[in-house]
VOPAGU-2260 file (C-alpha; in pm, 1 decimal, decimal comma):
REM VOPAGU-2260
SITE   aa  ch    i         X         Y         Z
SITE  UNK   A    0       0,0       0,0       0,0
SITE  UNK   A    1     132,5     368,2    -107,5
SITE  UNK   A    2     220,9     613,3     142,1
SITE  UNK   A    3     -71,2     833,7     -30,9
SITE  UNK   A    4    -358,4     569,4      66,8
SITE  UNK   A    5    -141,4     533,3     446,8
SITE  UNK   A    6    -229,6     922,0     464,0
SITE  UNK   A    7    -566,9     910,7     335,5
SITE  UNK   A    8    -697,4     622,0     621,0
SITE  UNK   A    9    -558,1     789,9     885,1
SITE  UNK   A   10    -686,3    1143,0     807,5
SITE  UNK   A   11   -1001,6    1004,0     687,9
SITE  UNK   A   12   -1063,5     764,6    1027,6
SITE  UNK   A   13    -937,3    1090,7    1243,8
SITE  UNK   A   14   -1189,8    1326,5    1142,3
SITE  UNK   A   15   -1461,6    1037,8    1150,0
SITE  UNK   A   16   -1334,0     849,5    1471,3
SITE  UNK   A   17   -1637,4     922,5    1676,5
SITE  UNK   A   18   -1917,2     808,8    1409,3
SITE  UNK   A   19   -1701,8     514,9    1348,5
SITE  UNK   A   20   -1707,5     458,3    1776,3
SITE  UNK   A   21   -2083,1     556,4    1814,9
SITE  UNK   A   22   -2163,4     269,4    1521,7
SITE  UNK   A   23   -1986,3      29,0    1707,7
SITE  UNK   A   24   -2152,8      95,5    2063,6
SITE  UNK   A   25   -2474,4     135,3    1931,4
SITE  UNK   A   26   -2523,0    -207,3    1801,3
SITE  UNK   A   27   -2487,2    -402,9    2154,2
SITE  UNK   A   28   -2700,0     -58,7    2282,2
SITE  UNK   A   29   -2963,7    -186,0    2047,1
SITE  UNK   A   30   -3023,2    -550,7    2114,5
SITE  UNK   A   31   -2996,7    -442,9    2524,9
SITE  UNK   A   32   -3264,8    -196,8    2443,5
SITE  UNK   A   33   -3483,1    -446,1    2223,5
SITE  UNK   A   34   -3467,2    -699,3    2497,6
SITE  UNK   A   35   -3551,6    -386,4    2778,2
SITE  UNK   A   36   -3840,2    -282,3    2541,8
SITE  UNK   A   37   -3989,5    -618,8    2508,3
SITE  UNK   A   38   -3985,9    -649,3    2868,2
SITE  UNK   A   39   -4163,1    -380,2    2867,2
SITE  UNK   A   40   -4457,9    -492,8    2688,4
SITE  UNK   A   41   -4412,5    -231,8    2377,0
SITE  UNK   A   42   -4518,6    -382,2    2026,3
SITE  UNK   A   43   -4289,2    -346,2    1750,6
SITE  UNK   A   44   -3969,6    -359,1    1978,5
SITE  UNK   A   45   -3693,9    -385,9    1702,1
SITE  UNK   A   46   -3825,5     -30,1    1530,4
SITE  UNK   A   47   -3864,9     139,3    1897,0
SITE  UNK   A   48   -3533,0       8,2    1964,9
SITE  UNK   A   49   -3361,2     130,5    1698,2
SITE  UNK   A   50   -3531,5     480,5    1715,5
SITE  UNK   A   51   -3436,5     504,1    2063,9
SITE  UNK   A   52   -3112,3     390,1    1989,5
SITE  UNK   A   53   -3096,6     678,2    1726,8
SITE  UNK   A   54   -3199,9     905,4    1985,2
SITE  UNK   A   55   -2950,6     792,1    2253,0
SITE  UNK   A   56   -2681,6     854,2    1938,7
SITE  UNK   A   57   -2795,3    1177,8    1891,2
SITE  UNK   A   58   -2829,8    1251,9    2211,2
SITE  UNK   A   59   -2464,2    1163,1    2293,6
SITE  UNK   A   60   -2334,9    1426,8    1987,5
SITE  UNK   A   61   -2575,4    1679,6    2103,5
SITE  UNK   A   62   -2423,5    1665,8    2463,1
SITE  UNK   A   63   -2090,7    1701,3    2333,7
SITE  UNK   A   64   -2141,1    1950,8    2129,2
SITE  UNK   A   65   -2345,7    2190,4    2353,0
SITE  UNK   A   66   -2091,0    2138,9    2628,6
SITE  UNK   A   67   -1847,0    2305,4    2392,6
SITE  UNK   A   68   -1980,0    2610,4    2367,8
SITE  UNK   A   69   -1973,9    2706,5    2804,2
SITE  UNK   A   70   -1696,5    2475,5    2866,6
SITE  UNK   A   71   -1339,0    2609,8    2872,5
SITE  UNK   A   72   -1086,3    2453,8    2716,4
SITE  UNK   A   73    -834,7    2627,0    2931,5
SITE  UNK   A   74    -872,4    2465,6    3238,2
SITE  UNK   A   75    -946,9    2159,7    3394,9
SITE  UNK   A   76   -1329,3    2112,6    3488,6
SITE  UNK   A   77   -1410,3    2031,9    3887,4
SITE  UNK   A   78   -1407,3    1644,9    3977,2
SITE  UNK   A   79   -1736,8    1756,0    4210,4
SITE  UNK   A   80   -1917,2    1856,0    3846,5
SITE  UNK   A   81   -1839,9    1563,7    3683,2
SITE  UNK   A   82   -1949,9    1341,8    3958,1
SITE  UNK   A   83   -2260,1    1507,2    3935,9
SITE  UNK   A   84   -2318,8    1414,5    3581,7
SITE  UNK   A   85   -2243,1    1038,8    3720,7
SITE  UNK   A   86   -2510,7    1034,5    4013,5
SITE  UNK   A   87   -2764,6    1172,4    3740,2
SITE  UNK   A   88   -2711,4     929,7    3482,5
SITE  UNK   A   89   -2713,8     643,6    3764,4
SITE  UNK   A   90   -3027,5     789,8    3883,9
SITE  UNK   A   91   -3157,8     785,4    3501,8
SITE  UNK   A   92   -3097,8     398,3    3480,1
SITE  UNK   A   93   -3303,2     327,9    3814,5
SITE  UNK   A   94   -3588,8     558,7    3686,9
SITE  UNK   A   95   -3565,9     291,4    3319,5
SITE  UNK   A   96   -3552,0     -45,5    3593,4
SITE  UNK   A   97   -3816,7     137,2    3753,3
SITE  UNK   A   98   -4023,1     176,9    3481,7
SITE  UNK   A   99   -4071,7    -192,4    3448,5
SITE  UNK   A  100   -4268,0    -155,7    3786,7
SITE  UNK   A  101   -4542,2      50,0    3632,1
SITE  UNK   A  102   -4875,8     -34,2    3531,3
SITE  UNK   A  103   -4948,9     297,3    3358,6
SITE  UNK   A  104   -4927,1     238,9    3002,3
SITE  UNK   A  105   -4780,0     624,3    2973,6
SITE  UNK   A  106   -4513,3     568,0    3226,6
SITE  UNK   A  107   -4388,1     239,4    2994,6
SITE  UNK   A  108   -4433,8     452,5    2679,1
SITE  UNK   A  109   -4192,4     759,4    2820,5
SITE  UNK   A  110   -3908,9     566,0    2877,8
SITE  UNK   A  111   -3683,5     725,3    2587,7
SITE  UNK   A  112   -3650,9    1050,5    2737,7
SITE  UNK   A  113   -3468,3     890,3    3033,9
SITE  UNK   A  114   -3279,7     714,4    2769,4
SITE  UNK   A  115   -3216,6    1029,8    2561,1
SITE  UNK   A  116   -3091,1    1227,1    2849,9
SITE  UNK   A  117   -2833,0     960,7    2938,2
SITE  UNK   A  118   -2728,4    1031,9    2584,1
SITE  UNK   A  119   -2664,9    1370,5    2620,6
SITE  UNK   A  120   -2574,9    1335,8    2985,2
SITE  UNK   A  121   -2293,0    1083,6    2862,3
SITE  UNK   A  122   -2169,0    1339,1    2550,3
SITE  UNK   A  123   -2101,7    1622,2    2810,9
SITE  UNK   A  124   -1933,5    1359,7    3019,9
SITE  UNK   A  125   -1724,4    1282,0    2774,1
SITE  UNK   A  126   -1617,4    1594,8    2613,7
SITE  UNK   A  127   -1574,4    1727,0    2970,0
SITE  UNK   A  128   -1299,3    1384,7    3059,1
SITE  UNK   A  129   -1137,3    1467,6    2745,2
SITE  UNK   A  130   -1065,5    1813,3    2842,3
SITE  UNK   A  131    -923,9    1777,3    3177,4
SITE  UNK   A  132    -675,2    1459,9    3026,7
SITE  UNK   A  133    -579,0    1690,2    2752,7
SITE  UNK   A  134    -521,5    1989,5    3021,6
SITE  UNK   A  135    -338,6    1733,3    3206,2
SITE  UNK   A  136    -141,3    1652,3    2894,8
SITE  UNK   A  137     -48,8    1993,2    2825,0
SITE  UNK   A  138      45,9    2067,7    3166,5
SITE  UNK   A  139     291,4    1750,7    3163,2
SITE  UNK   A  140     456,5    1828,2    2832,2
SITE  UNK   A  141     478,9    2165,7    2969,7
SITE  UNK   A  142     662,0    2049,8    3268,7
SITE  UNK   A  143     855,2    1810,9    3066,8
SITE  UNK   A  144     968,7    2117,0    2839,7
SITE  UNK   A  145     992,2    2331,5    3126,0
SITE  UNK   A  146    1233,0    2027,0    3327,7
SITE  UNK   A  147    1483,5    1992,4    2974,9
SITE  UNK   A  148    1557,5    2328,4    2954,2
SITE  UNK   A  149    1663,5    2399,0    3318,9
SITE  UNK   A  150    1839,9    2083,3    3303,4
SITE  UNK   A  151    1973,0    2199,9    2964,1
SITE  UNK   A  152    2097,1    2507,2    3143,6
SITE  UNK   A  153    2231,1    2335,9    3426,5
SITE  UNK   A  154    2413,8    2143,7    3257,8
SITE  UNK   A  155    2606,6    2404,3    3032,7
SITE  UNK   A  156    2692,3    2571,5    3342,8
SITE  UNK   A  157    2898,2    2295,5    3494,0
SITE  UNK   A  158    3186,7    2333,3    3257,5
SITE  UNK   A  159    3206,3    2734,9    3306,5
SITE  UNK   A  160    3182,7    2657,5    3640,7
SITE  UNK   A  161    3468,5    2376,8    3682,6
SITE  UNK   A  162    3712,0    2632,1    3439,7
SITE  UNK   A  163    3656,1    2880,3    3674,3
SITE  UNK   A  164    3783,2    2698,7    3951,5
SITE  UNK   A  165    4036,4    2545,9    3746,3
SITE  UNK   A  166    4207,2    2846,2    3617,4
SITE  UNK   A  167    4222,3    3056,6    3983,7
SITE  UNK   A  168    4432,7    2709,5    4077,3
SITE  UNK   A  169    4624,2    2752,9    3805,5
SITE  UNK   A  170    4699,5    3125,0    3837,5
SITE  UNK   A  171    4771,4    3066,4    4208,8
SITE  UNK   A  172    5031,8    2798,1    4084,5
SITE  UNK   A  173    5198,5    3034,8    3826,9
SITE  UNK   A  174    5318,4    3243,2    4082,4
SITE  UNK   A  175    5424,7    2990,9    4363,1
SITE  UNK   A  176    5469,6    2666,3    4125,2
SITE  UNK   A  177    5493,3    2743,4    3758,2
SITE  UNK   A  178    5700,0    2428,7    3689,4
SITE  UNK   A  179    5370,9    2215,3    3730,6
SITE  UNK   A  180    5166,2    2422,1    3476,8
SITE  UNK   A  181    5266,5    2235,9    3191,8
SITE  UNK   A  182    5138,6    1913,7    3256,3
SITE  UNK   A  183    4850,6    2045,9    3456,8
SITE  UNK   A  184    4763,6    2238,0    3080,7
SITE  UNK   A  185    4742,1    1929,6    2960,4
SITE  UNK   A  186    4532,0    1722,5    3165,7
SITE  UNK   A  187    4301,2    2057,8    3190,4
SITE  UNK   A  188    4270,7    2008,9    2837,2
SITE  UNK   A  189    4136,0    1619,1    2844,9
SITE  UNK   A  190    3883,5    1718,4    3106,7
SITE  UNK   A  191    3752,2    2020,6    2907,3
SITE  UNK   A  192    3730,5    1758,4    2594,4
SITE  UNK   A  193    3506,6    1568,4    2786,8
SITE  UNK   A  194    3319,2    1825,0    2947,8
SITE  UNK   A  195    3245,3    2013,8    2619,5
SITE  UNK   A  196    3212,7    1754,1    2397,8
SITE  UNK   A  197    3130,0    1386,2    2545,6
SITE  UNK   A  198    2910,9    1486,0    2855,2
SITE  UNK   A  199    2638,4    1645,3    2632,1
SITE  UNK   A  200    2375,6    1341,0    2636,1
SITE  UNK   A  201    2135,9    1317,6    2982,8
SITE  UNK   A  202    2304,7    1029,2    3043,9
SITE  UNK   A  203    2655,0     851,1    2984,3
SITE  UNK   A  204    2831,0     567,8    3002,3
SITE  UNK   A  205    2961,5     503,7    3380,9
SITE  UNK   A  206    3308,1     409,9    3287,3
SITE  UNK   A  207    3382,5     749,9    3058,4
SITE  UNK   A  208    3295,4     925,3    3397,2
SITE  UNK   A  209    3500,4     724,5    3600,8
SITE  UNK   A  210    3769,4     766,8    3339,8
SITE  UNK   A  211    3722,9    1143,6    3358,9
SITE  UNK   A  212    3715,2    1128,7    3725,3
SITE  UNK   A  213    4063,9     975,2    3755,1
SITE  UNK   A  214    4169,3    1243,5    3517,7
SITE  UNK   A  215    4079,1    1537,0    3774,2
SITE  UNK   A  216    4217,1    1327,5    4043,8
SITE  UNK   A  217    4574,6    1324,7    3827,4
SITE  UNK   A  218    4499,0    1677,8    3826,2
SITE  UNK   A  219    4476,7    1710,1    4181,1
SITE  UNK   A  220    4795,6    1514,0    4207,8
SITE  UNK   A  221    5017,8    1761,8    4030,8
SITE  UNK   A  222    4847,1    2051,3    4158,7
SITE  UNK   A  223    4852,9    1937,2    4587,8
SITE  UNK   A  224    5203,2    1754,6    4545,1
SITE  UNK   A  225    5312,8    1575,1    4828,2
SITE  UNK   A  226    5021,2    1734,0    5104,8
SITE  UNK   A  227    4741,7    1538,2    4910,9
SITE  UNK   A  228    4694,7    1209,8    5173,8
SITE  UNK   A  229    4412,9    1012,7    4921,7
SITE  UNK   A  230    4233,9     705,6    4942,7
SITE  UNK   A  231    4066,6     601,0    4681,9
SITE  UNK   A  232    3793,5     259,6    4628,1
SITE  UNK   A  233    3646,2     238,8    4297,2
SITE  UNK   A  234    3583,3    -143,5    4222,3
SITE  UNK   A  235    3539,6    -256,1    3880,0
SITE  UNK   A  236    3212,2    -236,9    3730,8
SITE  UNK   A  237    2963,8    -575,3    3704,7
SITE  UNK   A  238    2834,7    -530,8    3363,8
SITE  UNK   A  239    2983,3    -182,3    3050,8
SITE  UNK   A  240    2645,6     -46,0    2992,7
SITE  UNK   A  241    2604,8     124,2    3337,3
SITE  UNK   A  242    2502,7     484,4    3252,5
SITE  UNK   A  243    2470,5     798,0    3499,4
SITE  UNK   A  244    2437,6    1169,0    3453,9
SITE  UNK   A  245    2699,6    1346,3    3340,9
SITE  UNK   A  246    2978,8    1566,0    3522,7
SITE  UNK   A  247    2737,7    1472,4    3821,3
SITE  UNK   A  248    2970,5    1252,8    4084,4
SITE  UNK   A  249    3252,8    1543,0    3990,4
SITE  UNK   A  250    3100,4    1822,0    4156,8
SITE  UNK   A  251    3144,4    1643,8    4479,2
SITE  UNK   A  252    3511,5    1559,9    4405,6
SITE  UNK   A  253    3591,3    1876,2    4323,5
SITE  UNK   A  254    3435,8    2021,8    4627,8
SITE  UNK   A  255    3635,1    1775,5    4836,0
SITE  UNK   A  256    3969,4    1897,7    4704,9
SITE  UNK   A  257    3883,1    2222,9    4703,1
SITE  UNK   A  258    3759,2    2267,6    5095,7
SITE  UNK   A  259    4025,1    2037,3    5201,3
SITE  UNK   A  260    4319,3    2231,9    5094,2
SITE  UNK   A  261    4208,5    2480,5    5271,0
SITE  UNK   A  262    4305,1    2316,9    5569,8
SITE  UNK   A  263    4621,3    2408,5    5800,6
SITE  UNK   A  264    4778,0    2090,1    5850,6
SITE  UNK   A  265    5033,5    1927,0    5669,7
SITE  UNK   A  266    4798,3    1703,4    5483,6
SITE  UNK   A  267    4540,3    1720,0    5259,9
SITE  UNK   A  268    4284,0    1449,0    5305,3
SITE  UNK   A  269    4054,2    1286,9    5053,6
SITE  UNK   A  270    3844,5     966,8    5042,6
SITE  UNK   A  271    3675,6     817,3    4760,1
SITE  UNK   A  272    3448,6     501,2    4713,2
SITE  UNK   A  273    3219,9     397,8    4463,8
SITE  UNK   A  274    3080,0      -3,2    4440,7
SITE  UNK   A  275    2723,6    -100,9    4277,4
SITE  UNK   A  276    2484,1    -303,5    4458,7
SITE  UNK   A  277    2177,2    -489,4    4342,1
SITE  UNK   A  278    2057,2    -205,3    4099,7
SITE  UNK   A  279    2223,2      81,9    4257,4
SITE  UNK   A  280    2490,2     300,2    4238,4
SITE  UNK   A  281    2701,6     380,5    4568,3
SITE  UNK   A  282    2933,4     668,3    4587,4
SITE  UNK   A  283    3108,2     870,9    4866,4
SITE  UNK   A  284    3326,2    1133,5    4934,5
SITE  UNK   A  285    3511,8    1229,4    5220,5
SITE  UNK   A  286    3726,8    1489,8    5280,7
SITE  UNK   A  287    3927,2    1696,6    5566,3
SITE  UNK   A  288    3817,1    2104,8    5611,7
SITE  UNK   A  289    4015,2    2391,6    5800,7
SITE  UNK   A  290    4018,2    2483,8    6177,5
SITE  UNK   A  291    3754,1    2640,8    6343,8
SITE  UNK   A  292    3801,6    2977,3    6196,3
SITE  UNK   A  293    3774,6    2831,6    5854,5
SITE  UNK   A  294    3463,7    2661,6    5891,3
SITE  UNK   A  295    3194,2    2908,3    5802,0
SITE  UNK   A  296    3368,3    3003,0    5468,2
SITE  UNK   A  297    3394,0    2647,0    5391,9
SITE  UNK   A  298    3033,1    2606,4    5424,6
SITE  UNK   A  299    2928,1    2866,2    5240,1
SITE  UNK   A  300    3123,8    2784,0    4981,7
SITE  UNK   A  301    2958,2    2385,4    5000,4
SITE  UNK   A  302    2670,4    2543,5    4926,5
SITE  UNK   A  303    2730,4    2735,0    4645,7
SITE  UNK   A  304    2633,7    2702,9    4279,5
SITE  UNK   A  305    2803,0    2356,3    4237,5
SITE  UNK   A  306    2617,9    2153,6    4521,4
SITE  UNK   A  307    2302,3    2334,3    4416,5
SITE  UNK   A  308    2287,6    2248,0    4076,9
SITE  UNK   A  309    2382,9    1895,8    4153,7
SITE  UNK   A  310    2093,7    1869,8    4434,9
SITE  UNK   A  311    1892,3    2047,7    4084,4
SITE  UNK   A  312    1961,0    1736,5    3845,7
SITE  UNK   A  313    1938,2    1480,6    4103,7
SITE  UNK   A  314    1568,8    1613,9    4148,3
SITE  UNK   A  315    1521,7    1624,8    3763,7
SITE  UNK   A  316    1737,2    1292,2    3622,2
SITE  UNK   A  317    1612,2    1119,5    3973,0
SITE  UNK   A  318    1352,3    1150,8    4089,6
SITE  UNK   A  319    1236,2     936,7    4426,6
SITE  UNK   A  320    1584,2     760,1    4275,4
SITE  UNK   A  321    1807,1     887,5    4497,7
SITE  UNK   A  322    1907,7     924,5    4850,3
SITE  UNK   A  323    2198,7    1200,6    4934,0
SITE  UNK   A  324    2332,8    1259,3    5263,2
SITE  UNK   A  325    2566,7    1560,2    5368,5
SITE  UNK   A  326    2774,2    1510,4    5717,9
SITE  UNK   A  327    3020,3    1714,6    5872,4
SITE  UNK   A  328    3183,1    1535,3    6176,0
SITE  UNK   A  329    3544,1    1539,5    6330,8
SITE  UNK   A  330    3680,4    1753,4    6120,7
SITE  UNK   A  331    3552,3    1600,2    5804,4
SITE  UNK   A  332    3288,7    1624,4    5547,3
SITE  UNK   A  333    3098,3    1324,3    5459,1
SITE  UNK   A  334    2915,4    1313,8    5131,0
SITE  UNK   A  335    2706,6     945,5    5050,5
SITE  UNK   A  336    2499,7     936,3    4733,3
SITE  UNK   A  337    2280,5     629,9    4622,8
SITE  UNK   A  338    2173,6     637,6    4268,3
SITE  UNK   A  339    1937,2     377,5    4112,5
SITE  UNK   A  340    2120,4     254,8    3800,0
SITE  UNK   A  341    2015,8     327,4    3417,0
């Protein structure tokens, strides 16, 4: 079959969907109301059937199409109203089962305007439902929208945001150190390739991050020299697919190194673990701060733009996925983060 005739069924079948629908439902309709109007005791039930069925049809259009000319489009309708409708067209079925009940020829003979109004009842039911999913719809692709382009712009702030840091190291170096600038250039330049150019997707490959992750601790290494006292405990990963958000573990790491320096003893102290388990991700952090003095600058600075766009994407990327913890005890700052795998 041509792509032309494709087209032409599925515009043709969109803009007739609900005559198609009705045809369908009206046929069971029918032989429920045949056997309802023989019960009944009304001659010629197959004609009365099918007119009533044509008025329950009718009726089901007409409510639809009345309820789109006071019902806004623009907002979801009350749950309270469209309960409503549902107790009235419940109470129109036990006024039809009562209707059996009744001697009075005229009672027996009325019984399609109960069945008419449960038509139209039933269209404004329906249009209304379909209006508060498609609000709903539009309010979750808004979100959705809304969600990619903060995480967008989180995202394209973490490498500004690193180089920044990065480069007040390295002009603190060129006047104290210069001899380590060289290869510190260099391994700058592998993380920025992977910053700019390979964490761009929402999520990545687990190893590339670990990979980049030992690259900024080699950093670290040149840059702290002998003071840098660190442990690291990153076992070897159970299966290669593992994927995680990008640049996301890093923000910790660099935080650690950062605050810890800043410390006045002789060594600079920095733990690092990271294992899976079951379908999770485990990773932690722990690092030395400065004395008592120090302390308030150091927090501040833990919660600055880095740890708050982190806490940002976790929310966005993982949602009721994640569990992270913050400590600060003897001296030392504890982060733990649990991720659920992807």
């Amino acid at each position: 079959m041509s792509s032309s005739n494709n087209h032409w069924l599925i515009s043709f079948f969109g803009k007739n969907l609900y005559i198609f629908l009705s045809l369908l439902c009206s046929i069971p309709f029918f032989f429920l109301l045949e056997i309802y109007v023989r019960s009944i005791g009304i001659g010629e039930d197959e004609a009365v059937a099918a007119t009533v069925t044509f008025l329950f049809v009718i009726g089901v259009f007409s409510g639809r199409y009345v309820s789109q000319l006071w019902v806004s489009t623009s907002k979801p309708i009350s749950n309270d109203y469209i309960f409503s409708l549902a107790v009235v067209i419940i109470g129109l079925v036990i006024a039809l089962a009562a209707i059996q009940f009744q001697h009075a020829r005229i009672f027996r003979s009325l019984f399609w305007i109960p069945v008419a109004l449960i038509g139209f009842i039933l269209g404004v039911l329906i249009k209304i439902v379909r209006i508060n999913v498609s609000y709903q719809l539009r309010e979750a692709q808004t979100t959705a929208a809304q969600s990619k382009s903060e995480l967008q712009l989180l995202q394209s702030q973490l490498s500004p945001h690193f180089l920044f840091n990065t480069l007040n190291n390295l002009y603190g170096l060129s006047i104290t150190q210069h001899e380590k600038i060289p290869p510190l250039l260099l391994k700058l330049a592998d993380l920025l390739r992977y910053s700019v150019y390979d964490a761009k997707e929402v999520f990545v490959s687990l190893n590339d991050e670990l990979a980049y992750i030992n690259n900024y601790i080699d950093f670290e290494k040149i840059r702290i020299g002998e003071r840098l006292l660190l442990r690291t405990a990153i076992e070897p990963l159970p299966k290669p697919d593992i994927k995680i958000a990008p640049m996301l573990l890093i923000v910790f790491i660099e935080n650690a190194f950062k605050h810890s320096k800043n410390t006045a003893d002789e060594t600079v102290f920095v733990e690092i673990t990271l294992k899976t388990w079951a379908d999770s991700i485990l990773f932690s952090v722990k690092n030395s701060y400065g004395p008592a003095q120090e302390v308030e600058n150091t927090r501040e600075k833990h919660s600055g733009f880095g740890l708050t766009s982190v806490k940002k994407r976790l929310e966005l990327l993982y949602p009721n996925e994640h569990d992270l913890k913050i400590e600060e005890k003897d001296s030392f700052y504890h982060v733990m983060l649990q991720l659920k795998m992807k």
